[in-house]
C-alpha positions as YAML, in Angstrom:
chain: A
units: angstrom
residues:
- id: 1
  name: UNK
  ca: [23.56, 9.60, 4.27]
- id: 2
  name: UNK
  ca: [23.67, 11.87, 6.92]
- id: 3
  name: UNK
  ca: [24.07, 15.40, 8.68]
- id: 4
  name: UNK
  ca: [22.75, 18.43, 6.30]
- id: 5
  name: UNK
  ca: [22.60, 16.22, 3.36]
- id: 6
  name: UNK
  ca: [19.89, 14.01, 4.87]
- id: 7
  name: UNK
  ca: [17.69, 16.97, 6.47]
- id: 8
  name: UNK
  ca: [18.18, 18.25, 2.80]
- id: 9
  name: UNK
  ca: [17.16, 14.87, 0.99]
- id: 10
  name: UNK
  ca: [14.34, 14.44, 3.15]
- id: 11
  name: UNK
  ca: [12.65, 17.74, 3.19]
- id: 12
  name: UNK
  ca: [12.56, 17.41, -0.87]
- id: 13
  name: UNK
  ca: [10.96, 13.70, -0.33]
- id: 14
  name: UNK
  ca: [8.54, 15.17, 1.90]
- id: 15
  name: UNK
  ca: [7.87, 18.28, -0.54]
- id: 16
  name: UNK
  ca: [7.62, 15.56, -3.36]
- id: 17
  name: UNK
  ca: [5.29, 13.77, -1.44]
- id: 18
  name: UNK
  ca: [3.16, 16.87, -0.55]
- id: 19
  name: UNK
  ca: [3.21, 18.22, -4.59]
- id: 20
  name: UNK
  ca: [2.37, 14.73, -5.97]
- id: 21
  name: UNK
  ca: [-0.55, 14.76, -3.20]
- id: 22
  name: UNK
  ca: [-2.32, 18.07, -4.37]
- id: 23
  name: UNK
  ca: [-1.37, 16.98, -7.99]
- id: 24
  name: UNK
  ca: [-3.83, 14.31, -7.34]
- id: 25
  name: UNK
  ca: [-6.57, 16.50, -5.42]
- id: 26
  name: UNK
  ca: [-6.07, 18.65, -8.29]
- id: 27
  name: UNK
  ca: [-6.97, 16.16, -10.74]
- id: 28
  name: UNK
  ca: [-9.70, 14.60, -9.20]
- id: 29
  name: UNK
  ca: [-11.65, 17.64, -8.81]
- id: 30
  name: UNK
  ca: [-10.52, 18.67, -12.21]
- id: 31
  name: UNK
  ca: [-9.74, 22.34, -11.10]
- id: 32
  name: UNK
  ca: [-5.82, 23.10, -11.90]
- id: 33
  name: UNK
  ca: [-5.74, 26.93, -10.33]
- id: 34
  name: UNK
  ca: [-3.34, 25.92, -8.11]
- id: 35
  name: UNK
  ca: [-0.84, 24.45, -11.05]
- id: 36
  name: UNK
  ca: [1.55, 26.79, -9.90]
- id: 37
  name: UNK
  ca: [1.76, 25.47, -6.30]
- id: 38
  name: UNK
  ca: [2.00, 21.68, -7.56]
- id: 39
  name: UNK
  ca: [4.86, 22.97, -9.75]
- id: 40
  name: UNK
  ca: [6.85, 25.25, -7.58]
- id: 41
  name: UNK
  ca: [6.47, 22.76, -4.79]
- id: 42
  name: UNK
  ca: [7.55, 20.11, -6.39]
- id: 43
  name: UNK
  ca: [10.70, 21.44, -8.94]
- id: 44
  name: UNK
  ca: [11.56, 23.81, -6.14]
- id: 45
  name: UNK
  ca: [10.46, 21.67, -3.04]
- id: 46
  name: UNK
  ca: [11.86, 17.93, -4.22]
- id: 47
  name: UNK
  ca: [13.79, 18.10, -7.04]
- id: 48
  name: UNK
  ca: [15.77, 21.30, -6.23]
- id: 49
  name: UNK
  ca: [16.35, 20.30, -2.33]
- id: 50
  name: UNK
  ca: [17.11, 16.21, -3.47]
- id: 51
  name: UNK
  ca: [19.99, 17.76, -5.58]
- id: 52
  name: UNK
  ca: [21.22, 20.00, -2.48]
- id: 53
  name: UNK
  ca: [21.26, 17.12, -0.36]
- id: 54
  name: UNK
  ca: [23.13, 14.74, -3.10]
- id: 55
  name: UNK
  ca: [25.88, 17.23, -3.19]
- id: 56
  name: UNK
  ca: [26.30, 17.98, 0.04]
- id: 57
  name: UNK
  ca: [26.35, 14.25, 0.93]
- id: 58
  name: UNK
  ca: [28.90, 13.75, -1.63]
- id: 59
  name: UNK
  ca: [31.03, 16.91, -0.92]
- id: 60
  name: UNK
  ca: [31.55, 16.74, 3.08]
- id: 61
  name: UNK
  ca: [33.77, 19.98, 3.07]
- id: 62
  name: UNK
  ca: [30.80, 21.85, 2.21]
- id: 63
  name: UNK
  ca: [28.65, 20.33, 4.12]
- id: 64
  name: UNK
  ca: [30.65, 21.21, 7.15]
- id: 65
  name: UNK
  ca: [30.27, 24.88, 6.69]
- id: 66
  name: UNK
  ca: [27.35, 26.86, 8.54]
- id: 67
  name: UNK
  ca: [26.68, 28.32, 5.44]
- id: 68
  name: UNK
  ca: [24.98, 24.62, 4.81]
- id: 69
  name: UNK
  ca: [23.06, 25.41, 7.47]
- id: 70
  name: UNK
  ca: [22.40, 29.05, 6.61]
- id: 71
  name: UNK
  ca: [21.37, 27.48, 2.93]
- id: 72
  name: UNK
  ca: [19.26, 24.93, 4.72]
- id: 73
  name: UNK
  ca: [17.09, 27.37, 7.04]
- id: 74
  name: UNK
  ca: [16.68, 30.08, 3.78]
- id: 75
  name: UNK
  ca: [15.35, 27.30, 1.59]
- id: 76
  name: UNK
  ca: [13.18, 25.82, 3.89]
- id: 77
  name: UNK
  ca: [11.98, 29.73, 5.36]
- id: 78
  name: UNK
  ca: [11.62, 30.45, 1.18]
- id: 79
  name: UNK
  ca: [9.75, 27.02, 0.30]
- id: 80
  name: UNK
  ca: [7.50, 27.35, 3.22]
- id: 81
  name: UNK
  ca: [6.43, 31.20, 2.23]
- id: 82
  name: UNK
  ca: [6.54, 31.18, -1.30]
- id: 83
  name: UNK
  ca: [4.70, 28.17, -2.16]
- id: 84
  name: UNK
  ca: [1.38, 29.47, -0.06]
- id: 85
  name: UNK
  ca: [2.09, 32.74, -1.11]
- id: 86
  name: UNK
  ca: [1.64, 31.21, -4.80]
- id: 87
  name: UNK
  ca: [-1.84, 29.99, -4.08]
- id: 88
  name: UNK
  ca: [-2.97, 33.12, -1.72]
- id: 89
  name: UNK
  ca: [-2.02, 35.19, -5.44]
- id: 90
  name: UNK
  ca: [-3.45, 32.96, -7.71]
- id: 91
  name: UNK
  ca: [-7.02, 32.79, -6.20]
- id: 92
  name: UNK
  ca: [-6.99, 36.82, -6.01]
- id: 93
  name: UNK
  ca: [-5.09, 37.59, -2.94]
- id: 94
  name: UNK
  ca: [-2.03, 39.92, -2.43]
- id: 95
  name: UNK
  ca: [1.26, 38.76, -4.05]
- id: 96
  name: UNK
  ca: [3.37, 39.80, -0.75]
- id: 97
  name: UNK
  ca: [3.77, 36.26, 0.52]
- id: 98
  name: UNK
  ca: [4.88, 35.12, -2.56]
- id: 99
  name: UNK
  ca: [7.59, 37.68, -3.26]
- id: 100
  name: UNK
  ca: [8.69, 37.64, -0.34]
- id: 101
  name: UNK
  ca: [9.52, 33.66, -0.06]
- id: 102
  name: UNK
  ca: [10.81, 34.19, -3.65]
- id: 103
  name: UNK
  ca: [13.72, 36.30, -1.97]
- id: 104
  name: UNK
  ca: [14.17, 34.40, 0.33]
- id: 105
  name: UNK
  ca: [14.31, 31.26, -2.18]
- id: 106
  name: UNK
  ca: [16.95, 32.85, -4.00]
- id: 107
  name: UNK
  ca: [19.11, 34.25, -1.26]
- id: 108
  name: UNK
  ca: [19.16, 30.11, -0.19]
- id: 109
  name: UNK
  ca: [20.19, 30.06, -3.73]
- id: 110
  name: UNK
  ca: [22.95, 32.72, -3.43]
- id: 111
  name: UNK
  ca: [24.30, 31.08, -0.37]
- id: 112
  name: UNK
  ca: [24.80, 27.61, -2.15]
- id: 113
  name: UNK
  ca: [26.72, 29.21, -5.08]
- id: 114
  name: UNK
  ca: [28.65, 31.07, -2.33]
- id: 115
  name: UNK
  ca: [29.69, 27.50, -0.41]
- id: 116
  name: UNK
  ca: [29.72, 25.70, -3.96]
- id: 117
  name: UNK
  ca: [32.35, 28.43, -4.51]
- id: 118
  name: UNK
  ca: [34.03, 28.36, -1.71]
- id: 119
  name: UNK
  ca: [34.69, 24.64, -2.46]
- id: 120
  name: UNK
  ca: [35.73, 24.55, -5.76]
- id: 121
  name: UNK
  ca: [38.06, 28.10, -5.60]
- id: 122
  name: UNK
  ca: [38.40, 27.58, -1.44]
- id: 123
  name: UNK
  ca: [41.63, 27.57, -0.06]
- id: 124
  name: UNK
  ca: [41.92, 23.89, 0.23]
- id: 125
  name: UNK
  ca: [40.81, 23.75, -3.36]
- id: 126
  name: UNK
  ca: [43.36, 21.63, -5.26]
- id: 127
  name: UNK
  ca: [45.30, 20.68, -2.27]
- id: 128
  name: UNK
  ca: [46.26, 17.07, -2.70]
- id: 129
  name: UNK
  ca: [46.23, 15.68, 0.71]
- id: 130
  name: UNK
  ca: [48.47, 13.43, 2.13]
- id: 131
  name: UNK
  ca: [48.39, 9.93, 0.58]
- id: 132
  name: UNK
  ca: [47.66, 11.56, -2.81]
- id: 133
  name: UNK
  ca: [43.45, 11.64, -2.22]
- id: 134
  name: UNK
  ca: [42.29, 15.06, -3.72]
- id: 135
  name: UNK
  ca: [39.46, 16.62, -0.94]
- id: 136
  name: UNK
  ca: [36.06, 16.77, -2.36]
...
């Protein structure tokens, strides 16, 4: 693995690593007020950005586009605002931080199912290459 599918694959280990982490400060202190954080960071951190990377590993065509990159930078931007922004609102501060990495979270989202698209309806969709391969 390598390219956008291995800065994808790695950021979600490193997320994992981070939600598992505070899942185990959590329970050792026995205070669970920042649940939400643990869960967002770690469904939306690892699992969601481990899946991104898969696919783009195993589709290169869409890996190739800058829109991968666009995808990468607004789910990382997202992740990195949201998930704080979750804890500032859930021990009483604003909810601004949190909203706004939400947006951001789904326009990364909006941008895959753009290039996901764009690969499976794309103009070499269903173009059988020479030598008979199908493109991914």
């Amino acid at each position: 693995m390598k390219g956008i599918g291995l800065l994808f694959f790695a950021s979600g280990a490193a997320y994992g690593m981070a939600g598992m982490l505070l899942g185990l400060w959590m329970g050792g202190h026995q205070d669970f007020t920042l649940a939400p954080v643990h869960a967002h960071l770690n469904l939306v951190g690892f699992v969601t950005m481990c899946l991104m990377g898969v696919f783009y590993h195993l589709t290169p065509s869409a890996a190739e586009r800058v829109l991968s990159r666009v995808h990468f930078g607004l789910a990382t931007a997202g992740l990195w605002i949201m998930v704080p922004g979750i804890g500032i609102a859930v021990t009483g501060g604003g909810e601004g931080p949190a909203v706004a990495g939400s947006l951001l979270t789904a326009a990364a989202m909006l941008t895959f199912l753009v290039n996901l698209g764009l690969t499976a309806f794309g103009p070499a969709a269903g173009r059988v290459r020479r030598g008979g391969a199908m493109p991914c």
